[in-house]
C-alpha positions in Angstrom: 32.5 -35.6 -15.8 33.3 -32.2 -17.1 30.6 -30.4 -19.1 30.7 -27.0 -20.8 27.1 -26.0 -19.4 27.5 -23.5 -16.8 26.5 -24.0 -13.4 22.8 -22.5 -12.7 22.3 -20.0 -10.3 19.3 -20.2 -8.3 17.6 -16.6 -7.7 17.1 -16.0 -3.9 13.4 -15.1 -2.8 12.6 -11.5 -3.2 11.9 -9.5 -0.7 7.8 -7.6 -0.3 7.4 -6.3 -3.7 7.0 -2.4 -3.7 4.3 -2.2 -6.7 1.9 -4.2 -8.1 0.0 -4.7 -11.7 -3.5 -4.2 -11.9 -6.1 -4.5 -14.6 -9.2 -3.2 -13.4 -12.5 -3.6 -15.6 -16.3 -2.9 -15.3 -19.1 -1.0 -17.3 -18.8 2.7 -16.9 -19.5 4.5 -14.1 -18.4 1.3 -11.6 -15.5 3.2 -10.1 -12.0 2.2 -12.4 -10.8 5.9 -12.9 -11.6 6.9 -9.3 -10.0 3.7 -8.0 -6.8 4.4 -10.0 -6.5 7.9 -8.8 -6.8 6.4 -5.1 -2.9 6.0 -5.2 -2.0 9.5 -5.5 -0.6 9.3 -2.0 2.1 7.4 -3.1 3.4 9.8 -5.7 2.6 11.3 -9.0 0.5 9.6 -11.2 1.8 9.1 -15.2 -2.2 8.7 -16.5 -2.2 7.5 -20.7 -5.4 8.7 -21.6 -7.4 7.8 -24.7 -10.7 8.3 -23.7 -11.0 12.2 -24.4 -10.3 15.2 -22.4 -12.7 15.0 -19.5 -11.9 11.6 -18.8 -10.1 12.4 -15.9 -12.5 15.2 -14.7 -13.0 13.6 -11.2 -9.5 11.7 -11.2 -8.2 15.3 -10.8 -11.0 16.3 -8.0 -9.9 12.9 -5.9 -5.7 13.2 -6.9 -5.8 17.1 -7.4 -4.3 18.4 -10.4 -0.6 18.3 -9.2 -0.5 14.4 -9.0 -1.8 13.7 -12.4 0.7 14.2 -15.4 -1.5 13.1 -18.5 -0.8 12.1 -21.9 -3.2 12.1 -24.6 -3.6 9.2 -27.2 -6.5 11.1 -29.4 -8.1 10.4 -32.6 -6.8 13.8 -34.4 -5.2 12.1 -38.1 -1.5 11.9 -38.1 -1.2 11.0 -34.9 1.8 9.3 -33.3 0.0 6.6 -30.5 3.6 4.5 -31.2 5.6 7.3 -30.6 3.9 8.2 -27.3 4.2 4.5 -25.8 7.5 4.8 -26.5 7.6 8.1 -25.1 6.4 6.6 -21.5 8.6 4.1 -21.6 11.6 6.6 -22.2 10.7 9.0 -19.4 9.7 6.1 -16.8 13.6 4.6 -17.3 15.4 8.1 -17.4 14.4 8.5 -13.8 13.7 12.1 -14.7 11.6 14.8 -13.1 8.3 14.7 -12.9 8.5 11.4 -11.4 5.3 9.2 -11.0 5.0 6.3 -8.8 2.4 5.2 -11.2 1.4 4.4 -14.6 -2.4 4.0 -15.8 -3.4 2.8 -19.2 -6.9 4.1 -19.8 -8.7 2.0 -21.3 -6.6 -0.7 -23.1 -9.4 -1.3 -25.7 -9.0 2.6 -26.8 -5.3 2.5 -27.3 -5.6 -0.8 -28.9 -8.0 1.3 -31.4 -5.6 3.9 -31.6 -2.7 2.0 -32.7 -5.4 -0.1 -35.7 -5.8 3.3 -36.9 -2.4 4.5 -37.2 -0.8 0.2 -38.1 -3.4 -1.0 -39.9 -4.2 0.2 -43.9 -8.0 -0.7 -44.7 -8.1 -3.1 -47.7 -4.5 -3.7 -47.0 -3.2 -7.7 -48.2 -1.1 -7.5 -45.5 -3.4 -6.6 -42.2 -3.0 -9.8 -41.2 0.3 -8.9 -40.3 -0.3 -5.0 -40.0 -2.7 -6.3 -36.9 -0.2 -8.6 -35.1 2.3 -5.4 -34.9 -0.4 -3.6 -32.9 -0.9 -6.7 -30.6 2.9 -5.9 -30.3 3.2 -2.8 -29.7 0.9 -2.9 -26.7 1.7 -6.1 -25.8 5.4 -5.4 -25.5 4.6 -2.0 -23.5 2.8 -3.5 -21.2 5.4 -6.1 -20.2 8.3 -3.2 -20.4 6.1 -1.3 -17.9 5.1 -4.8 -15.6 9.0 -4.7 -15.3 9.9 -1.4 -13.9 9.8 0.0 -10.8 6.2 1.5 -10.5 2.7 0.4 -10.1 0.7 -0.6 -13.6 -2.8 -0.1 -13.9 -5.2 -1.2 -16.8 -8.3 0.3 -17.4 -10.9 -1.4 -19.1 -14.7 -1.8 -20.3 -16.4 -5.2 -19.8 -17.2 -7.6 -22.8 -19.7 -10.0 -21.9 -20.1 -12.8 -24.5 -21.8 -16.1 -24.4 -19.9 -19.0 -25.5 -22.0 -22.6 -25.4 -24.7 -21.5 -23.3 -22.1 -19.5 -20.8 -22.0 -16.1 -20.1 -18.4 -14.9 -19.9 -17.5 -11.3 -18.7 -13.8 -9.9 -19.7 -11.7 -7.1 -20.1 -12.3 -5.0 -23.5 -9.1 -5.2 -25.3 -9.4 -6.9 -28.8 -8.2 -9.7 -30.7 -4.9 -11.7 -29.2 -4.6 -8.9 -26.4 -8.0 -10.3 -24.8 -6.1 -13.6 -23.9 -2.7 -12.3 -23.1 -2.9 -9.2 -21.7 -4.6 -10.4 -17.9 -1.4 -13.3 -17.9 0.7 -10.2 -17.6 -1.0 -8.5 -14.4 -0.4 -9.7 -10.6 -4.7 -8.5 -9.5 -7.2 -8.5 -12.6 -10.8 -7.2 -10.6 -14.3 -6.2 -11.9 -15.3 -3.4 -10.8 -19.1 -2.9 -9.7 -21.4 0.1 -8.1 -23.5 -1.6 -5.3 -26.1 0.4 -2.9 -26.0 -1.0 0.4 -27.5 0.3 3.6 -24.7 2.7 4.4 -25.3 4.4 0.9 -23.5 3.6 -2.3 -20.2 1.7 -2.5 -17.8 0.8 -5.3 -16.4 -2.3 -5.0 -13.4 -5.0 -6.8 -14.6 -8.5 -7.3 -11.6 -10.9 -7.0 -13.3 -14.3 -7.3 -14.7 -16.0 -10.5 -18.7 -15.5 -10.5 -21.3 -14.9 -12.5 -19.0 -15.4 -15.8 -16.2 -12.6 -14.8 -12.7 -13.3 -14.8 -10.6 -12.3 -12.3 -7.1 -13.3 -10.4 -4.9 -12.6 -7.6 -1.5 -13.8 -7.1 -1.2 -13.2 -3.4 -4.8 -15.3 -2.5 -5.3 -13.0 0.3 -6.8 -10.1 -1.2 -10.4 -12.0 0.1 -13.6 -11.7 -2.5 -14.8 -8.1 -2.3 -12.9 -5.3 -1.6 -13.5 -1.1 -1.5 -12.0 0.3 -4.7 -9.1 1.6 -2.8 -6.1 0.6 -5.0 -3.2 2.2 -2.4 -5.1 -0.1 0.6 -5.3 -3.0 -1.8 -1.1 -3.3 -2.4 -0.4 -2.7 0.9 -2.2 -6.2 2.1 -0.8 -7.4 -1.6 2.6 -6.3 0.5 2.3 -8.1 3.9 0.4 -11.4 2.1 3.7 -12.0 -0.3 6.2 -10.8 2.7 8.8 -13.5 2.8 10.1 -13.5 6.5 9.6 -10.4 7.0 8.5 -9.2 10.6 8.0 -5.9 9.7 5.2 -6.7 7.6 2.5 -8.6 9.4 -0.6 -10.1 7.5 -3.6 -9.6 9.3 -6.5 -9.9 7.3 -9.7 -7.6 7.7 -12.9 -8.3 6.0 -13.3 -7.1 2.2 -16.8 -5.8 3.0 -19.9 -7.3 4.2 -22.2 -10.4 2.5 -25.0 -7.8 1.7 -22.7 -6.0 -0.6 -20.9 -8.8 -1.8 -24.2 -10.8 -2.4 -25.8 -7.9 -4.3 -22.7 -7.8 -6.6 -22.8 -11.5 -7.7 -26.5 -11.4 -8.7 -26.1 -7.7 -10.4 
């Protein structure tokens, strides 16, 4: 029987993926920035800053100031926070000098703010509406960004909130974003600071505990891990390899159960 639908073609299985997407949250001081800047060797680092000008004071001491090209989103009035997404987006497809290797967001619930306060009229009839083109705007550059050919990291502050009895620990974001946003990302971790008997340590939890919300698409990432972001995708790398020999997975511990214990009850 003859039938004008076309035939489907059936995508072959990729090969290791080069990058990943990231969303990395915590309360301050639990090691996000830092961990972000830990893949500077892999090239320069496009870093969206909205959380005011020494924000990235000790990113630049761990990168080094060549391997850091920021962009402010600030709160001066009149400014563009559209016109600069759009901005990243432009230079990331051109291909053009300087190029970085990877592109942090920092924090998502700041640019989110940004965007209300250039979108959204106070008082306005239409917010409603005026809100959803935020969730938009930075829901749509997220995805552009998930798609192209560098490694996406989201920054943000914990929201702990107790729903029936149930403590529940999330990314800051705001509104629709909150739900969406971690279906976009391959690795969503919380980030703690733990003291150990080797000194302090900075560390990604990857399993649901204690209310927080995480995921990871390879499974092999383990339940604790050093906030080394450049180690973490290259075991992301060898656990998705498809028949691959040149990329082995041999697993080595996240960290030890002291650490890891001291994190769930923090």
């Amino acid at each position: 029987m003859s039938t004008d639908v076309p035939a489907l073609i059936f995508a072959q299985a990729p090969a290791a993926p080069e990058t990943f997407n990231l969303l990395a949250y915590g309360p301050p001081g639990s090691g996000k920035t830092t961990a972000a800047a830990s893949l500077h060797p892999l090239g320069k680092i496009l870093w969206v800053n909205a959380e005011g000008a020494g924000a990235l004071a000790y990113a630049r001491k761990v990168a080094g100031n060549e391997n850091i090209l920021e962009v402010r989103i600030d709160q001066r009035d009149g400014f563009d926070a559209v016109s600069t997404l759009r901005e990243v987006i432009r230079h990331i497809r051109s291909g053009n000098d300087p190029r970085p290797a990877t592109v942090v967001i920092d924090t998502l619930g700041k640019v989110r703010e940004a965007l209300i306060r250039q979108l959204v009229v106070p008082g306005a009839k239409n917010s409603l509406q005026q809100f959803g083109e935020v969730a938009k705007t930075l829901g749509a550059t997220i995805q552009v960004l998930r798609d192209e050919p560098v490694n996406l990291i989201l920054l943000a502050h914990e929201q702990i909130e107790d729903a029936d009895g149930e403590r529940i620990v999330r990314p800051l974001i705001g509104g629709a974003l909150t739900n969406t946003i971690p279906g976009e990302v391959d690795v969503m971790t919380y980030t703690s600071r733990v003291n150990t008997d080797d000194g302090e340590q900075f560390l990604g939890q990857l399993v649901d505990a204690r209310g927080r919300r995480t995921k990871d698409r390879s499974g092999m990432l383990g339940p604790f891990r050093p906030l080394d972001f450049a180690e973490w995708l290259t075991d992301y790398r060898k656990a998705l390899a498809v028949n691959d020999p040149e990329l082995p997975f041999d697993p080595e511990p996240a960290t030890d159960d002291t650490a890891a214990q001291e994190t769930l009850a923090a």
